[in-house]
C-alpha positions in Angstrom: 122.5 137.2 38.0 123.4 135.6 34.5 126.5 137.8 34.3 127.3 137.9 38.4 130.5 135.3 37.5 131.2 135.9 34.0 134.5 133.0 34.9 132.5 130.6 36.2 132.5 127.1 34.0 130.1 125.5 32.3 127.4 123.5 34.2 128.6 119.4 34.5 128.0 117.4 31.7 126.6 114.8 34.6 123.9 116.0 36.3 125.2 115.9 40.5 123.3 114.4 42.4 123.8 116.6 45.1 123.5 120.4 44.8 126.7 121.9 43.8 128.5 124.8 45.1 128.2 127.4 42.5 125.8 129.8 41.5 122.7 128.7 39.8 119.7 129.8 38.1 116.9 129.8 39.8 115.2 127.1 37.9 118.9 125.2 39.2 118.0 125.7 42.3 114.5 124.5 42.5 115.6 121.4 41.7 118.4 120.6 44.5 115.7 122.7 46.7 112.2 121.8 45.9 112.2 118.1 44.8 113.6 114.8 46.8 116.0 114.3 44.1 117.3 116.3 40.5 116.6 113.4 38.7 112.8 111.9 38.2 114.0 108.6 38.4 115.1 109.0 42.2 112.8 110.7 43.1 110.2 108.4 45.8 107.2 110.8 45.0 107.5 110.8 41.4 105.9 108.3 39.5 103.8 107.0 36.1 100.4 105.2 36.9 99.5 102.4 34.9 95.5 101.4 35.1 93.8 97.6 35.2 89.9 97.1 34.5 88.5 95.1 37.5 86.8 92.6 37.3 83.3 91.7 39.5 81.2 94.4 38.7 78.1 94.8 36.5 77.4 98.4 34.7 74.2 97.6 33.3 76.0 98.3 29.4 77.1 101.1 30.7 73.5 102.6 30.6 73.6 105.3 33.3 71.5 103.1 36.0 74.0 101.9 37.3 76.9 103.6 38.3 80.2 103.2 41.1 82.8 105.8 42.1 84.6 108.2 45.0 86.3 104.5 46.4 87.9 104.6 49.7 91.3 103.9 51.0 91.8 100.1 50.1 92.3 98.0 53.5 93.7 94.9 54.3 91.8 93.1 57.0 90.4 89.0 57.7 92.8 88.0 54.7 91.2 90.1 51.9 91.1 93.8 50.5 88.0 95.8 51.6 86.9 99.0 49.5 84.0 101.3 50.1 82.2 103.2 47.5 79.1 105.4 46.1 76.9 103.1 44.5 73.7 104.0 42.6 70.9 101.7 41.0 67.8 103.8 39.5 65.7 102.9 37.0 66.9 106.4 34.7 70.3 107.8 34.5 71.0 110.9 35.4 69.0 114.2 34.3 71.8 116.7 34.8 72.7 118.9 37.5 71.1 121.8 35.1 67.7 119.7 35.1 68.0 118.9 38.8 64.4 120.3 39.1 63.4 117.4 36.9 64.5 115.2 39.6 62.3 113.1 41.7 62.4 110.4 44.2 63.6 107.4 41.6 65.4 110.1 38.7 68.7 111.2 39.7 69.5 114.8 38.9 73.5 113.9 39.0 75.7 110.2 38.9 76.0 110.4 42.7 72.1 111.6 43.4 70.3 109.1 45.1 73.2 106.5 46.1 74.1 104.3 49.4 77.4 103.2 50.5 78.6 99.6 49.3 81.2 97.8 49.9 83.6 94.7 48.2 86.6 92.5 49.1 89.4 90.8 47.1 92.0 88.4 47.6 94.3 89.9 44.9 93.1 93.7 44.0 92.3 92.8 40.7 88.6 90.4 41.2 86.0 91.9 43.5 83.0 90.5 45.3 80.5 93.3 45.7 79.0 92.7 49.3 76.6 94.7 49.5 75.4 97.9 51.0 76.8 99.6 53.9 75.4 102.4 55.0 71.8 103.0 53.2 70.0 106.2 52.6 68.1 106.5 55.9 64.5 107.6 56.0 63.7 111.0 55.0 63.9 113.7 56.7 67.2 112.2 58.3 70.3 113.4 57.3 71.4 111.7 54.0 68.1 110.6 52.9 68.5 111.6 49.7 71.8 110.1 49.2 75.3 109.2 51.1 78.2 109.3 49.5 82.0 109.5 49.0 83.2 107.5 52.1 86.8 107.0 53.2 87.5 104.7 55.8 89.5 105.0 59.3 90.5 102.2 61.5 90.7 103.5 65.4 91.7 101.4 68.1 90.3 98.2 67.3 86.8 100.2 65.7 86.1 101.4 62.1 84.6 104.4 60.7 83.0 105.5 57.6 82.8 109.2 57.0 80.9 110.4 54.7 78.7 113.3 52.6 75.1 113.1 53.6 72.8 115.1 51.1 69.2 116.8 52.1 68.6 117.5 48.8 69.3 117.0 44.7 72.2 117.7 43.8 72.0 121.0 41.3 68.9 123.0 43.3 71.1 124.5 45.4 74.7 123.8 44.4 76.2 120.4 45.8 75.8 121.5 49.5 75.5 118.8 52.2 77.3 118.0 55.4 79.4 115.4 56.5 78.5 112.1 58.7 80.3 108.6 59.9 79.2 105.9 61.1 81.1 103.0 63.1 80.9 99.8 63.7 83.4 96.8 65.4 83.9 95.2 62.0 84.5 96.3 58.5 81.7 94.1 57.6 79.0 96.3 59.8 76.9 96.8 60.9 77.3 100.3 61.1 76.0 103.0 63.5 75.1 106.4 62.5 76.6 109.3 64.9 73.6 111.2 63.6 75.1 114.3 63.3 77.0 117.0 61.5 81.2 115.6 62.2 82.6 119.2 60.2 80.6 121.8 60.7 80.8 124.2 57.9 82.4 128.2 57.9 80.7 131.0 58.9 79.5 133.4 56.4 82.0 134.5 54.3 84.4 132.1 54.5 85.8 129.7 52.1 84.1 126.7 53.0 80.7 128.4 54.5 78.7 126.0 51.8 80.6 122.5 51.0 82.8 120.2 53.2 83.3 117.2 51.0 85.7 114.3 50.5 86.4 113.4 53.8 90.0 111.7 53.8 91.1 110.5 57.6 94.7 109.4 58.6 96.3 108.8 61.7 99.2 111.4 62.5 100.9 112.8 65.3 98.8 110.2 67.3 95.3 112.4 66.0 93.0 112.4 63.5 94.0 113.9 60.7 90.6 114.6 58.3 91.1 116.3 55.2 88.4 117.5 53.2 87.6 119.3 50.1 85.7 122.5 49.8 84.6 124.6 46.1 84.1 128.2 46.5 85.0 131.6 44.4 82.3 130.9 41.9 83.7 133.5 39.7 82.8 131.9 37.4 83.6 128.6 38.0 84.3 127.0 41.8 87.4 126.8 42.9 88.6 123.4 44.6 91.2 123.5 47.8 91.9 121.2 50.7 91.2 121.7 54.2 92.0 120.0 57.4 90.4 119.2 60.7 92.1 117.3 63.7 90.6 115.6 66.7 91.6 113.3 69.0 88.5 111.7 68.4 87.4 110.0 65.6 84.0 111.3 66.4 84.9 114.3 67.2 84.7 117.6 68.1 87.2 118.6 64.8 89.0 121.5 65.1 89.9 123.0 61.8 93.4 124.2 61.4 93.8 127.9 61.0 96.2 128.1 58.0 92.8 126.4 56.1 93.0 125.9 53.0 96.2 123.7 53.2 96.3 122.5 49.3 95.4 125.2 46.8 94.5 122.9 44.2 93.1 119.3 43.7 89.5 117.6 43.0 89.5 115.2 45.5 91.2 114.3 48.6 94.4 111.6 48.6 97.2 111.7 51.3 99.1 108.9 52.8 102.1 109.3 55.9 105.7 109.6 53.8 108.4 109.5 56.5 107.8 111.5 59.0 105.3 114.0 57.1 102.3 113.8 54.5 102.3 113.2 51.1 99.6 114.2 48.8 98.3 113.2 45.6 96.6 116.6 43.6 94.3 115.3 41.6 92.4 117.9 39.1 91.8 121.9 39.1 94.0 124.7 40.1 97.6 125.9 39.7 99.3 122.8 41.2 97.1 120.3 40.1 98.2 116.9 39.1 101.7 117.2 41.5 102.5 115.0 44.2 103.3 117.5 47.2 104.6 116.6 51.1 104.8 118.4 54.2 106.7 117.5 57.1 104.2 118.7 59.5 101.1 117.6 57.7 100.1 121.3 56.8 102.4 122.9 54.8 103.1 121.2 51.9 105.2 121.9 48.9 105.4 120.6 45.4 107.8 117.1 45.1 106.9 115.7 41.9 104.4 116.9 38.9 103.5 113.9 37.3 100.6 112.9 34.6 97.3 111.0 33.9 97.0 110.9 37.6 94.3 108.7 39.1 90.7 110.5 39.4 88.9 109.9 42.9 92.2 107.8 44.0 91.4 105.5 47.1 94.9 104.5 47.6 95.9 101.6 49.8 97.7 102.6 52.7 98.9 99.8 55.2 100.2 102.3 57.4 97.3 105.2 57.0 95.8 104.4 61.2 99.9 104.1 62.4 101.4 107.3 64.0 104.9 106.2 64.3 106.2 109.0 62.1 107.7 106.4 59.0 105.2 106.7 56.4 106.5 104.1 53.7 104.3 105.3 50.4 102.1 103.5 48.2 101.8 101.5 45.0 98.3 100.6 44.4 94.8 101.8 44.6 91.1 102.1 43.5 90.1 105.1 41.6 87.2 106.0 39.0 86.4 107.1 35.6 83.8 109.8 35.7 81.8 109.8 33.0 81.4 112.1 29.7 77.3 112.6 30.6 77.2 111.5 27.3 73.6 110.2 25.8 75.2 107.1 24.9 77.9 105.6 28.2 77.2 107.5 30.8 77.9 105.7 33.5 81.1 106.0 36.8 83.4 102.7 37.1 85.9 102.0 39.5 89.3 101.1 37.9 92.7 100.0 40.0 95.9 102.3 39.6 99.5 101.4 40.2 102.1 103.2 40.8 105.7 103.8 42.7 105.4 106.4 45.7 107.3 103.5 48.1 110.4 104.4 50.4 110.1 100.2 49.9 109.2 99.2 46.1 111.3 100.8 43.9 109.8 100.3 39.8 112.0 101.8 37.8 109.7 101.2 35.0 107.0 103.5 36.2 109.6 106.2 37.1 110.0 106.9 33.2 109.3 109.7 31.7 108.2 111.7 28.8 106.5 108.2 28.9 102.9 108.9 27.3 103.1 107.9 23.7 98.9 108.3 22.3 97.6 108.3 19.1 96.7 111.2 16.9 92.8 110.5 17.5 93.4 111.5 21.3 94.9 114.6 20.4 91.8 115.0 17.8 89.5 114.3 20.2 90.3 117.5 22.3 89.6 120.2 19.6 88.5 123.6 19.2 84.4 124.3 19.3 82.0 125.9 17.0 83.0 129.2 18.8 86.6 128.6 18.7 86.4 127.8 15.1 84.4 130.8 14.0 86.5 133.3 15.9 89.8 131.9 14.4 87.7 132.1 10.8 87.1 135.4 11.4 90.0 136.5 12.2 91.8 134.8 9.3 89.4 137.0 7.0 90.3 139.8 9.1 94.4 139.7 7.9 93.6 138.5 4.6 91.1 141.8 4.0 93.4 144.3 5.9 
């Protein structure tokens, strides 16, 4: 096609901001037909994130007994901000999901093994007042006695639910298996009320999420539930991570699982908030199309609208409209996320971190719509080298050339 007009002029020295009527390349056209805008800048679902440390919460020195991550959504209700979270106290950090046979009933075998649901509020988003637990591991053999965790939060008609992964088992005997639970209750305070059973049921044999449904993420769209969850399969050799969905008209259920499952092919964890009259989603970690911010009009089928970087891990964003079906989503510009950590002997230890950013129809920061806007040292850089291996292979193959 580079030859198909051999008179046609030169592309405008100012970008237009509509697509204009001549042929293109088809890089050209991706970007009049695959983003909001040509320009980053004007974009609404492109953005930078800048990151706060929050203040409230003890880590212990960062010891591994202590640990908090997988936050919520962030809501607003009773004149504060409310965010639920896994939270752990044991007396040893974690043995490793390689040890998990090491594990007993007080030693962890991973950072989210044997952990209950708490909660916090804050007046600004920046201070938090832990509250407390909110849903407890309940007595064994119930399901989550060994541990609950990473909860997201809907509000329904006046009532509020927790969903939430329930595990049987340590984490690392047989995988990181375990179904998924809620609970409700009439405040966001509790107390909460377990459904006591499975709210996702997982695939049959053979399918790609026959083993884990995790990461439940609820909206309300289309006046229905809207739960999208996160499921790792493949194994070949690593697990893959893609995003489901299941819709009821319930909040407890029965879910129906849509049939073009998986509906993300990439992404850690689950993020989505209503954008205009569609879904917008934040694709956080792993696969081809990970760290992009992609929409879809219908909620299923979504496309790529931005690709953006150091993208918030675990994001919990807070979305005032998330429970409103009126079909004008208005974005977001802050949340709760985490910082995994390295499992390193010395810090090893989760903490929960705020994020802002600009994916608002209503907000417009021009200076987190920068880019090429990362400028890190050369110890960063460093940091990320080549192993033993990698250096003995290059080694080798430098005495290779140098003999032949």
């Amino acid at each position: 096609m580079s030859d198909s007009n051999p008179d046609q002029k030169g592309f405008p020295f100012v970008l237009p901001k509509e697509k204009p009527s001549r042929e293109l390349s088809a890089a050209m056209e991706r970007n009049y037909n695959q983003y909001p805008a040509p320009r980053p800048e004007d974009n609404p679902l492109y953005t930078q994130f800048k990151y706060t440390e929050l203040k409230g919460f003890d880590y212990n020195n960062f010891d591994g007994t202590i640990t908090r991550r997988d936050p919520s959504k962030v809501i607003f209700e009773n004149g504060k901000y409310y965010v639920w979270y896994t939270y752990r106290h044991t007396e040893t950090k974690p043995v490793g999901l390689r040890n998990a046979a090491q594990a007993t009933d007080t030693i962890p075998s991973a950072d989210w093994d044997l952990s209950e649901i708490w909660y916090a509020t804050s007046e600004d988003g920046f201070t938090w007042e832990e509250q407390g637990v909110a849903i407890p591991r309940p007595p064994k053999p119930e399901v989550g006695w060994r541990s609950v965790t990473t909860t997201d939060i809907l509000v329904y008609k006046g009532k509020y639910y927790l969903y939430y992964q329930a595990f049987m088992e340590a984490s690392g005997l047989r995988g990181d298996d375990c179904p998924v639970a809620v609970s409700h209750a009439d405040s966001p305070d509790g107390p909460w009320t377990p459904l006591n059973k499975v709210v996702i049921e997982n695939g049959e044999a053979g399918e790609w999420d026959q083993y884990s449904i995790h990461d439940p993420y609820p909206i309300v769209y289309q006046d229905k539930i809207y739960l999208y969850y996160k499921s790792d399969f493949d194994g070949d050799p690593e697990l893959v991570r893609m995003t489901g969905l299941a819709i009821a008209d319930d909040p407890l259920g029965p879910f129906k699982k849509h049939p073009l499952n998986p509906v993300l092919n990439s992404g850690h964890e689950t993020a989505m908030f209503p954008f205009k009259g569609g879904v917008a989603a934040m694709v956080i970690k792993d696969g081809n199309e990970h760290f992009t911010v992609q929409y879809a009009e219908d909620g299923v089928n979504f496309e790529i609208a931005s690709m953006v970087e150091l993208m918030p891990i675990a994001a919990g964003p807070y979305v005032p409209d998330a429970f409103d079906s009126n079909g004008n989503g208005r974005g977001i510009t802050w949340g709760i996320s985490h910082l995994a950590p390295a499992y390193s002997w010395e810090k090893s230890a989760s903490i929960l971190m705020r994020f802002d950013c600009s994916l608002s129809l209503d907000h417009y920061d021009p200076e987190m719509k920068k880019h090429h806007h990362y400028y890190l040292e050369p110890e960063f850089f460093y940091s990320h080298g080549l192993s033993d291996a990698q250096r003995e292979r290059i080694d080798e193959e430098n005495k290779h050339r140098l003999n032949s």
